[in-house]
SELO-789711 format. One record per residue: x, y, z of N, C-alpha, C in turn; residue number from 0. Coordinates in steps of 0.05 Angstrom, whole numbers, plus 5000, padded with zeros to 4 digits. Example, Ala and Ser with C-alpha at 12.3 -4.5 7.8 and 13.67 -1.06 7.14 Angstrom:
BEGIN
{{5264, 4886, 5156}, {5246, 4910, 5156}, {5264, 4934, 5156}, 0}
{{5257, 4955, 5142}, {5273, 4979, 5143}, {5258, 5001, 5157}, 1}
***
This chain:
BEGIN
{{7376, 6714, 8135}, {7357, 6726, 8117}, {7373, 6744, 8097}, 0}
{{7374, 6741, 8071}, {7380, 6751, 8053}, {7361, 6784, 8053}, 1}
{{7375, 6804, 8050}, {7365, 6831, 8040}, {7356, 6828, 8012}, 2}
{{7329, 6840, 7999}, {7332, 6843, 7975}, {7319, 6877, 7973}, 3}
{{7330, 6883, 7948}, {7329, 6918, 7942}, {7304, 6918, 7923}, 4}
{{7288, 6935, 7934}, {7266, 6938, 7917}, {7268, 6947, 7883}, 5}
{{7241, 6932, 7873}, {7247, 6936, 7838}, {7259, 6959, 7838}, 6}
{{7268, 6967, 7807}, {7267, 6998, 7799}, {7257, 6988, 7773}, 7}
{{7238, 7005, 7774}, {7224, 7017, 7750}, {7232, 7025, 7730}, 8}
{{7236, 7013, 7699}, {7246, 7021, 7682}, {7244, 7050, 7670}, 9}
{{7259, 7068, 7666}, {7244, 7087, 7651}, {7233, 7088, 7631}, 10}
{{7212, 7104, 7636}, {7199, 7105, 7607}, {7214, 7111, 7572}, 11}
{{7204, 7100, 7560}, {7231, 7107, 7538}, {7209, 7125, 7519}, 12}
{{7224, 7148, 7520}, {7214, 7170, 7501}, {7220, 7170, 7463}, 13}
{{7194, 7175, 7459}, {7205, 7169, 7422}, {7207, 7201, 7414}, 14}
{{7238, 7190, 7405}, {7251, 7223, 7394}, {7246, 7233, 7367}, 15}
{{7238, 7251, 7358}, {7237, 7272, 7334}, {7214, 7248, 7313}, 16}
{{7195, 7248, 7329}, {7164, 7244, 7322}, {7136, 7257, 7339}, 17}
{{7120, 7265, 7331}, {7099, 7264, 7348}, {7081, 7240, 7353}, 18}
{{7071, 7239, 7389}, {7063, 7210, 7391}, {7041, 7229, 7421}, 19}
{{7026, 7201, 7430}, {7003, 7221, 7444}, {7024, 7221, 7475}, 20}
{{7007, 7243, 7486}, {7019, 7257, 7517}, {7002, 7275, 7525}, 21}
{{7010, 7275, 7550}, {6985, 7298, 7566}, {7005, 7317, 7575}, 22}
{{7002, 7340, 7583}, {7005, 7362, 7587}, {7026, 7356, 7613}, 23}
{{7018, 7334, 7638}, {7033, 7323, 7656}, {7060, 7324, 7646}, 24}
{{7055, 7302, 7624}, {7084, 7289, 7613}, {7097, 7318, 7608}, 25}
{{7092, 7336, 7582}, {7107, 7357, 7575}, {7121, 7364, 7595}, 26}
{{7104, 7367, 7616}, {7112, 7388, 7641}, {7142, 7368, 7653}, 27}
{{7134, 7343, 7654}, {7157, 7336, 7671}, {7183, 7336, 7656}, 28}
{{7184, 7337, 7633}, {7202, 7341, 7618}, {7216, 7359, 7608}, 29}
{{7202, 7382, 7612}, {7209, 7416, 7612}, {7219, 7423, 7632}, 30}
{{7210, 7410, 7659}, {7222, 7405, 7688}, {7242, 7396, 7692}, 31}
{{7248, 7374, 7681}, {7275, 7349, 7689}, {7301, 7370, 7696}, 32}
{{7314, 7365, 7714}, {7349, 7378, 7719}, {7363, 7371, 7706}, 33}
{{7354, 7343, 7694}, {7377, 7335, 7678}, {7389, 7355, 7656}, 34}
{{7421, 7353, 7655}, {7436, 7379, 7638}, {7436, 7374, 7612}, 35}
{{7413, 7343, 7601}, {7419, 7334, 7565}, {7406, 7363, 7561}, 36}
{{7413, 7365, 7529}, {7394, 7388, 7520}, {7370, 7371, 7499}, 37}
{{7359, 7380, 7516}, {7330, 7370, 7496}, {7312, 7390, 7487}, 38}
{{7291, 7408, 7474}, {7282, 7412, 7455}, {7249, 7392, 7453}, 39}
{{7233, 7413, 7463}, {7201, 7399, 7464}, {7183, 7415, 7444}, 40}
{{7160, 7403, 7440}, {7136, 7421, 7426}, {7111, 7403, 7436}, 41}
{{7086, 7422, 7442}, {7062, 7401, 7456}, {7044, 7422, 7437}, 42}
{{7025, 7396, 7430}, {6999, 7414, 7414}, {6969, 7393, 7420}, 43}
{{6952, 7391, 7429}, {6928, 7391, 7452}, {6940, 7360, 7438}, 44}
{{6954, 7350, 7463}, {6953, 7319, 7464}, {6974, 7300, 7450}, 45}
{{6990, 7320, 7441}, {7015, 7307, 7423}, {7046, 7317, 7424}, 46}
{{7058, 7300, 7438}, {7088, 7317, 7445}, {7103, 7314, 7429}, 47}
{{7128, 7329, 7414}, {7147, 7319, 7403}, {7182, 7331, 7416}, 48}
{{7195, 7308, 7412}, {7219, 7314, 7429}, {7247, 7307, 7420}, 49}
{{7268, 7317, 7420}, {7287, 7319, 7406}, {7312, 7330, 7429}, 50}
{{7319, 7307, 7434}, {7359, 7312, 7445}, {7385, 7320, 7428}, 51}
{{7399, 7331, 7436}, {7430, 7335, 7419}, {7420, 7360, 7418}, 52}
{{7453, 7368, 7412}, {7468, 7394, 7408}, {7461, 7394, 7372}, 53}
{{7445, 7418, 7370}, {7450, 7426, 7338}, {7481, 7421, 7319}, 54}
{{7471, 7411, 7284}, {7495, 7408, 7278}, {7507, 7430, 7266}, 55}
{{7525, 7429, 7253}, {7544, 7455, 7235}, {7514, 7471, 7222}, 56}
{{7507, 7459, 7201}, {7492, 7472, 7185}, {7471, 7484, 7207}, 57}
{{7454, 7472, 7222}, {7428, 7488, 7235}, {7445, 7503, 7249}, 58}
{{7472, 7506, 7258}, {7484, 7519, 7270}, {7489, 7550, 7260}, 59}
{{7502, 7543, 7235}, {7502, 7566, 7212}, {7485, 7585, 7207}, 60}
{{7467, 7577, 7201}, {7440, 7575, 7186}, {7419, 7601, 7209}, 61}
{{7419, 7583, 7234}, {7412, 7591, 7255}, {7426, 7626, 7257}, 62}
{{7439, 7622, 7265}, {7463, 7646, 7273}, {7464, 7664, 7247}, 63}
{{7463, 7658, 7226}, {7452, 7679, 7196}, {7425, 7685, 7207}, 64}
{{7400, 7679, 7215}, {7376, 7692, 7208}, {7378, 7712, 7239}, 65}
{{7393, 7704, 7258}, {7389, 7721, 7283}, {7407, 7748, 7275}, 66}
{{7430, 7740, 7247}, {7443, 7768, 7242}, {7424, 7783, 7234}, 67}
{{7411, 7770, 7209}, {7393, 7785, 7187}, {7369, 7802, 7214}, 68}
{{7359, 7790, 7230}, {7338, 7799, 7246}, {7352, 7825, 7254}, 69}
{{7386, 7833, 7275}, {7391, 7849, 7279}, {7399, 7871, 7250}, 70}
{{7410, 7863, 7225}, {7418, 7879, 7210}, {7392, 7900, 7208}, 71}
{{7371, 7878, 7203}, {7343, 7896, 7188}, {7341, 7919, 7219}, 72}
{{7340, 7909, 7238}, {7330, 7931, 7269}, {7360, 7960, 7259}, 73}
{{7377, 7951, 7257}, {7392, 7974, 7247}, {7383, 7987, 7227}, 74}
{{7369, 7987, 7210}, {7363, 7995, 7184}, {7340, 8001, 7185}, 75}
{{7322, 7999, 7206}, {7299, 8009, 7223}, {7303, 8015, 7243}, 76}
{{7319, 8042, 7255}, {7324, 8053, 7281}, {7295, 8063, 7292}, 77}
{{7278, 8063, 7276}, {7252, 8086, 7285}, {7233, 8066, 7296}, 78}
{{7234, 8034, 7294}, {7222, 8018, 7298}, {7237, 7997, 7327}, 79}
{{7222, 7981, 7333}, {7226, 7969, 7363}, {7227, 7952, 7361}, 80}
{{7247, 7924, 7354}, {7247, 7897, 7352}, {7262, 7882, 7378}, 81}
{{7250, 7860, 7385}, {7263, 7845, 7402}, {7267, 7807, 7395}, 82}
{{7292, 7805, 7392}, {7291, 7781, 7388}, {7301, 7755, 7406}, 83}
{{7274, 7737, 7404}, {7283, 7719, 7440}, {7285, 7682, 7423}, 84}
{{7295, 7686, 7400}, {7301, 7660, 7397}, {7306, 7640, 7414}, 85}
{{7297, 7621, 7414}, {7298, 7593, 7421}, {7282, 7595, 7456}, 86}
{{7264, 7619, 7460}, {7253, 7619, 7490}, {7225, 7601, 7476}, 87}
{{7224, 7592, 7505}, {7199, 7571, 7503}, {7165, 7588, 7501}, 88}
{{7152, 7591, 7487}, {7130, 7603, 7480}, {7107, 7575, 7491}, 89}
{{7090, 7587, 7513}, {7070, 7571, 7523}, {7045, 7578, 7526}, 90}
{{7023, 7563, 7518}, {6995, 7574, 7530}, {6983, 7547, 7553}, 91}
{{6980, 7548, 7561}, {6980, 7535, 7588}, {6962, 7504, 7577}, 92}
{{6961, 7480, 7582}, {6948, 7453, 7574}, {6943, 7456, 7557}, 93}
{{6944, 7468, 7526}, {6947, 7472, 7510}, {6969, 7458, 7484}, 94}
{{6982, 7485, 7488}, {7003, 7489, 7469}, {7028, 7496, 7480}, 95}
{{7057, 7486, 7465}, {7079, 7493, 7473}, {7099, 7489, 7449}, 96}
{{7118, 7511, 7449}, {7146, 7505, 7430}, {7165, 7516, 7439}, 97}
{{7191, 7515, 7429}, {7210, 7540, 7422}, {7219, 7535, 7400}, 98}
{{7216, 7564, 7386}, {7213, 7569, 7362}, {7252, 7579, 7359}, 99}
{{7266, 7571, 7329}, {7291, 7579, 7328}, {7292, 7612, 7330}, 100}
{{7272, 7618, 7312}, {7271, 7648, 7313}, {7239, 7653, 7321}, 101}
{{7247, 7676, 7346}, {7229, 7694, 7359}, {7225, 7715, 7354}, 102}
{{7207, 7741, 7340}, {7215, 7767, 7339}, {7189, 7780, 7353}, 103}
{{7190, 7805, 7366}, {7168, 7817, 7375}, {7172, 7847, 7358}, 104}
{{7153, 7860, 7341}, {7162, 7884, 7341}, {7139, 7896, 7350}, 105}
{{7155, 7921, 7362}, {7131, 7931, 7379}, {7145, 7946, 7406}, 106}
{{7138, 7957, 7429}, {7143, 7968, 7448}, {7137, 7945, 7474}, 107}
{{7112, 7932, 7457}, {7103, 7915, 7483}, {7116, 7881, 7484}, 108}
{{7140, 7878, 7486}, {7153, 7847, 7492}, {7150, 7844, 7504}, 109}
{{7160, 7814, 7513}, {7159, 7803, 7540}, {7186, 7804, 7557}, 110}
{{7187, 7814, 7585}, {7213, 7822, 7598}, {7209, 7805, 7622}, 111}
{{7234, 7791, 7623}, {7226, 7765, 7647}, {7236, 7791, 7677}, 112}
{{7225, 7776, 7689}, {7228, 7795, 7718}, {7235, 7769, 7740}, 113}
{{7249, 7779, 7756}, {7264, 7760, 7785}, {7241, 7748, 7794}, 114}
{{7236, 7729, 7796}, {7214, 7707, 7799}, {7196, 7698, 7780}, 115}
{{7202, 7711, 7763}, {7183, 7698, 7741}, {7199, 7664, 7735}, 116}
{{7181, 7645, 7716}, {7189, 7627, 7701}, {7207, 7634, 7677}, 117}
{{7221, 7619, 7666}, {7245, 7636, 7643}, {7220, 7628, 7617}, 118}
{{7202, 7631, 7612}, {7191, 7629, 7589}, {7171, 7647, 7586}, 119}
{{7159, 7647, 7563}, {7134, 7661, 7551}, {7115, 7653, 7556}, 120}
{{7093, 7661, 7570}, {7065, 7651, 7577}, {7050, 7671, 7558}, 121}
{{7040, 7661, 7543}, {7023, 7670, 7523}, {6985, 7675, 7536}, 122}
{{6990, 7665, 7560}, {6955, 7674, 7570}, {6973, 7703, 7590}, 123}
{{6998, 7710, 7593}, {7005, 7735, 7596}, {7008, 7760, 7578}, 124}
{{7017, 7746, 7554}, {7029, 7765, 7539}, {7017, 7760, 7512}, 125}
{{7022, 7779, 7491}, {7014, 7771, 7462}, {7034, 7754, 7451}, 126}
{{7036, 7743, 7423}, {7036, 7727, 7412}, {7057, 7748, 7391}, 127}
{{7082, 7732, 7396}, {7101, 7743, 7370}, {7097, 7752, 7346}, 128}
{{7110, 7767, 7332}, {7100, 7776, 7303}, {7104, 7759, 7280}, 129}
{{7130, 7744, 7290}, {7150, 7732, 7266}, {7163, 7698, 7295}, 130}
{{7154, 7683, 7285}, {7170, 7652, 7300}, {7183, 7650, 7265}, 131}
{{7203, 7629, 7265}, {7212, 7612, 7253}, {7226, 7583, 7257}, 132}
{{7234, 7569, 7240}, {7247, 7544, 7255}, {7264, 7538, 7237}, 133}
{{7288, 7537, 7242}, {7312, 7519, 7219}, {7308, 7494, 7216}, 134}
{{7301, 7484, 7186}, {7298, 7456, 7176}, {7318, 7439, 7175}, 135}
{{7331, 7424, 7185}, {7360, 7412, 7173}, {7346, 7389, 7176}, 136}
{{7341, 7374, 7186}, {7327, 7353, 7188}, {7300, 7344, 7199}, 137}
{{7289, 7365, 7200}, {7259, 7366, 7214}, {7242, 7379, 7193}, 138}
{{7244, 7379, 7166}, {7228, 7395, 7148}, {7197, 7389, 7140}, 139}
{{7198, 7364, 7144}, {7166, 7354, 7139}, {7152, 7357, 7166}, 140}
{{7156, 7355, 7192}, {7142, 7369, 7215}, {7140, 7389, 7222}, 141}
{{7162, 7407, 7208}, {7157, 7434, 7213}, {7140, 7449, 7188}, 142}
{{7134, 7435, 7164}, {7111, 7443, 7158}, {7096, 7433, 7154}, 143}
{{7078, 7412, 7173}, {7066, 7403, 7172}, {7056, 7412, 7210}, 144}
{{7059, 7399, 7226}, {7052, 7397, 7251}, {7060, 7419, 7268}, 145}
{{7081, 7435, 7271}, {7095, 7458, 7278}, {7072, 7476, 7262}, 146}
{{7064, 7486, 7239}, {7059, 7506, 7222}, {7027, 7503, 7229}, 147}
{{7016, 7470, 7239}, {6994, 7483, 7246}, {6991, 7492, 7278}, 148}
{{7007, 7477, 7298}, {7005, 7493, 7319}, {7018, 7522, 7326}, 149}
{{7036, 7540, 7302}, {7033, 7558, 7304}, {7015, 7585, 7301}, 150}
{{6999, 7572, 7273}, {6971, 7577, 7272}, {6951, 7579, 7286}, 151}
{{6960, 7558, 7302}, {6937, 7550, 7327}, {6940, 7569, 7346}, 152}
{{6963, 7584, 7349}, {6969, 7602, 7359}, {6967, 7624, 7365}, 153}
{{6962, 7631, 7337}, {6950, 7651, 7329}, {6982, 7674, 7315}, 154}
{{7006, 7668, 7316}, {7020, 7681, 7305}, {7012, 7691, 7279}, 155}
{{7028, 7713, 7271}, {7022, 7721, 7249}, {7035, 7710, 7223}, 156}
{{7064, 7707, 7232}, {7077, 7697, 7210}, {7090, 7668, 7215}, 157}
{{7101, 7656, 7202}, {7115, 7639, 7214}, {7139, 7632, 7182}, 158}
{{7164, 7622, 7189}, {7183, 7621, 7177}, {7191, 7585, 7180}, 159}
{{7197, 7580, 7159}, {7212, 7547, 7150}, {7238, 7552, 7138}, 160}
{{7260, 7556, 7155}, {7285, 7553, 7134}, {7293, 7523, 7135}, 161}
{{7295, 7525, 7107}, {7305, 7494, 7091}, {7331, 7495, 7095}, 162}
{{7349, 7479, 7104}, {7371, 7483, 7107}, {7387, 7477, 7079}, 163}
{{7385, 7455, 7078}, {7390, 7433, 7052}, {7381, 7444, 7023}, 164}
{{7358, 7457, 7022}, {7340, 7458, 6994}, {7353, 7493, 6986}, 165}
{{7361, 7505, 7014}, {7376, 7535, 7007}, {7347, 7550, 7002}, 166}
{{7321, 7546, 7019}, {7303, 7566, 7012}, {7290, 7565, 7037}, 167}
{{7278, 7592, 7032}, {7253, 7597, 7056}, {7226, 7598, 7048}, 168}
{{7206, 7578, 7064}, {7177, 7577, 7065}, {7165, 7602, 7080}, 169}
{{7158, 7615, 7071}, {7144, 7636, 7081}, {7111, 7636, 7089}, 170}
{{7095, 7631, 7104}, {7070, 7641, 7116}, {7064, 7659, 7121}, 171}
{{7037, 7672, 7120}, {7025, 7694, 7135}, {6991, 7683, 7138}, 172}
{{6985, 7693, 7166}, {6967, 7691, 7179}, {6942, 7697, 7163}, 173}
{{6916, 7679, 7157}, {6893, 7689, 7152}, {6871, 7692, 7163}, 174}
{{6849, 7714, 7156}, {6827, 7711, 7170}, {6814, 7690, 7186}, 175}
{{6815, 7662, 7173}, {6804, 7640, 7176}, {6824, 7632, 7196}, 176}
{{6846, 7636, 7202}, {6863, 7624, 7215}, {6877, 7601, 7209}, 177}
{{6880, 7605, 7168}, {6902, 7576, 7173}, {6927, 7605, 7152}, 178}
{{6949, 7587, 7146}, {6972, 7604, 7140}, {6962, 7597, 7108}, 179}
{{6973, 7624, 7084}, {6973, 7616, 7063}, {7015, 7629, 7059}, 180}
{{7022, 7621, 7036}, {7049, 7627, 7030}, {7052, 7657, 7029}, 181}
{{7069, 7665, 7029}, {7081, 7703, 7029}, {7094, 7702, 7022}, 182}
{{7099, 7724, 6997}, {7132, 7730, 6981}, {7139, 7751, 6993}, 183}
{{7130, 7763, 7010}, {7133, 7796, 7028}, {7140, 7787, 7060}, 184}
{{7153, 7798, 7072}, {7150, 7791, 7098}, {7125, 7827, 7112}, 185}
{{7122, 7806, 7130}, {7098, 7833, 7145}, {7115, 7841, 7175}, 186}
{{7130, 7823, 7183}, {7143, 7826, 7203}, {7168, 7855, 7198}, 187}
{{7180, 7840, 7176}, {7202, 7858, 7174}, {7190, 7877, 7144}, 188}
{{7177, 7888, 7146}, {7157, 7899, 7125}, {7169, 7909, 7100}, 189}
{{7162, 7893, 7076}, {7167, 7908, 7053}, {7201, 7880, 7045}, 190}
{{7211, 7866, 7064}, {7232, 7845, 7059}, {7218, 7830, 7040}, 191}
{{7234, 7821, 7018}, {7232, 7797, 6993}, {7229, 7777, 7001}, 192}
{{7219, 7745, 7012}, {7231, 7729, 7017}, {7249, 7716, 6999}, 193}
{{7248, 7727, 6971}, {7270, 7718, 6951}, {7308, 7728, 6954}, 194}
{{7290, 7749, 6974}, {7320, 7753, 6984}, {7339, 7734, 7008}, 195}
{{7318, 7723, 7018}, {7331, 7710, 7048}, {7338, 7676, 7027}, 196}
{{7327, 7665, 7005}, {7338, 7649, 6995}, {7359, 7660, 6984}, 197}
{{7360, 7680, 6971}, {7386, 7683, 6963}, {7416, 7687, 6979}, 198}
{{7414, 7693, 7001}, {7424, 7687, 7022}, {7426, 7664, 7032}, 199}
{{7413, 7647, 7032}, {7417, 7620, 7036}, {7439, 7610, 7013}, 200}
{{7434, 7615, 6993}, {7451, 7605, 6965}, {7479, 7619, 6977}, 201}
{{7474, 7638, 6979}, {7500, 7656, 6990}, {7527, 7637, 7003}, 202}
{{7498, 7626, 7029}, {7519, 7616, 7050}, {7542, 7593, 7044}, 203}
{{7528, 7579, 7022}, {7533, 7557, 7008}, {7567, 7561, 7000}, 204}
{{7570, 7579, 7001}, {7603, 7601, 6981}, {7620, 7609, 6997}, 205}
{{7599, 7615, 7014}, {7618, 7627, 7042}, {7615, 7620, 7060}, 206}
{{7620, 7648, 7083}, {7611, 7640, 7117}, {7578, 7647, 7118}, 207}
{{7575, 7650, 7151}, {7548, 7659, 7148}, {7553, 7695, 7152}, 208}
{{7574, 7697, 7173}, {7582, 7729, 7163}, {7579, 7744, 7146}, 209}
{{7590, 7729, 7121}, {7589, 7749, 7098}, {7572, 7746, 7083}, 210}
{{7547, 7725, 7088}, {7521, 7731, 7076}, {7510, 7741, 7090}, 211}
{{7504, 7746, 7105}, {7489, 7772, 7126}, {7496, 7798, 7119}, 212}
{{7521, 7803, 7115}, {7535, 7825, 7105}, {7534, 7833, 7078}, 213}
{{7528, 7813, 7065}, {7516, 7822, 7034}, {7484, 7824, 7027}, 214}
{{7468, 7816, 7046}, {7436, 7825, 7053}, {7433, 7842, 7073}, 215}
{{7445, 7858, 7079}, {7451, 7879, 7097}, {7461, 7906, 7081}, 216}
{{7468, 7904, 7052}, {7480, 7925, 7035}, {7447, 7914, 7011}, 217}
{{7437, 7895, 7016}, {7410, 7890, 6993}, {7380, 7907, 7015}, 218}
{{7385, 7904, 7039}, {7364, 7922, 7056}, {7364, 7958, 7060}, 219}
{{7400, 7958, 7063}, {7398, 7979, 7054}, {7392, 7998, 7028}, 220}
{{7382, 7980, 7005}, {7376, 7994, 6973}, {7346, 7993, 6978}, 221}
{{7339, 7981, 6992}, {7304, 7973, 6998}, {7297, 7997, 7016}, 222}
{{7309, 8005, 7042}, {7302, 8023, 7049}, {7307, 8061, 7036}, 223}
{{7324, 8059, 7014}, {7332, 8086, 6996}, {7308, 8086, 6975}, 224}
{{7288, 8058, 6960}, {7269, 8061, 6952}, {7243, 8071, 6955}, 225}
***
C-alpha cells in the first residue's frame, strides 16, 4: 500500500495595495500572522487594503522629516503636551482600522500601553488623535480618496497627505457634517502654515531631511515671536 499525504490547501492569494471586500475575520488574521514580512493593513466596514515591503528612500525621508517637524514644533511649545505614536495601529473594533505614518495626540490624555495590554490603539478605549497623516510616494490616490474618508469616519480632526513626488501637503480639517474640507492653517499644531511644510518639502529636494527640519524649525520659531 502506497502512503499518500493529504492535500494542502493553497493559500489564499492576497491583492496588494488595492482595496477589495473582507470581513473583519480576515483583517484580524492578518494583523495576527507571526510571520516576520512587514506588511501594513487598513479595514473600513468591509474593505481591506494591504501592502508588504520595507518603505523606499523617499517615504523613508519624507517620513523621518514630518516626525522631526512634529518634535521641533513640541520644543517650541514647551507649555503644551504632544505625543507622537506614528505608524501604531489605530482600531475601532469590526469596524475600522489603520496605521497612520503620522500619529499626534495633543493633550494630557494619550494613550499609554500598559503590560498586558494589545500594542495598539483601541479607539472604543481611548479618543481619537488630533492630527493622523500618511506619506504619499506611491499610494496618493487612496490616500485621498479611501484612507481620507475612513479617517473621517473616524472622526479625527485633521488629517495630513504628504505628496512625496508633487513636494506638497494636502491639508484637511474636520467638519460639522463630518466630511473633511482643505486647511491652509493647521489646528493641531495651531497657527502652522501648511505653505510652510511644502516649502519644506521643496527644501528636501536640495538637501537632507535634517537640514530641512532645521530650516522650519528657525521659520516656527519667527511664528512663535509674532
Amino acid at each position: 500500500m502506497t502512503a499518500t499525504s493529504p492535500a494542502k490547501t493553497a493559500p489564499r492569494k492576497i491583492p496588494q495595495d488595492q482595496w477589495h471586500r473582507a470581513t473583519w475575520a480576515d483583517y484580524i488574521a492578518l494583523r495576527d500572522d507571526p510571520s516576520p514580512e512587514h506588511i501594513k493593513l487598513a479595514f473600513d466596514e468591509g474593505r481591506l487594503w494591504v501592502t508588504t515591503g520595507a518603505e523606499g528612500i523617499g517615504h523613508a525621508a519624507v517620513s523621518d522629516l514630518f516626525i522631526m517637524i512634529l518634535g521641533f514644533w513640541a520644543v517650541q511649545h514647551p507649555d503644551q503636551v504632544f505625543s507622537s505614536l506614528g505608524r501604531c495601529l489605530l482600531e475601532r473594533a469590526e469596524v475600522r482600522a489603520s496605521a497612520p505614518d503620522l500619529v499626534l495626540y495633543v493633550g494630557s490624555d494619550y494613550p499609554q500601553w500598559q503590560p498586558g495590554e494589545p500594542r495598539r490603539i483601541d479607539l472604543n478605549q481611548t479618543r481619537v488623535p488630533d492630527l493622523v497623516g500618511e506619506i504619499s510616494d506611491t499610494t496618493l490616490a487612496s490616500d485621498l480618496d479611501e484612507k481620507k474618508h475612513l479617517y473621517a469616519a473616524l472622526g479625527i480632526p485633521e488629517y495630513w497627505v504628504v505628496d512625496v513626488r508633487g513636494q506638497r501637503v494636502f491639508a484637511f480639517l474636520l467638519q460639522e457634517n463630518g466630511e473633511y474640507r482643505p486647511g491652509e492653517t493647521s489646528q493641531a499644531l495651531a497657527g502652522l502654515p501648511i505653505a510652510l511644510l511644502d516649502e519644506t518639502l521643496q527644501r528636501l529636494a536640495q538637501g537632507t531631511n535634517t537640514s530641512a527640519a532645521a530650516w522650519l524649525s528657525q521659520q516656527m520659531a519667527t511664528l512663535t515671536q509674532e
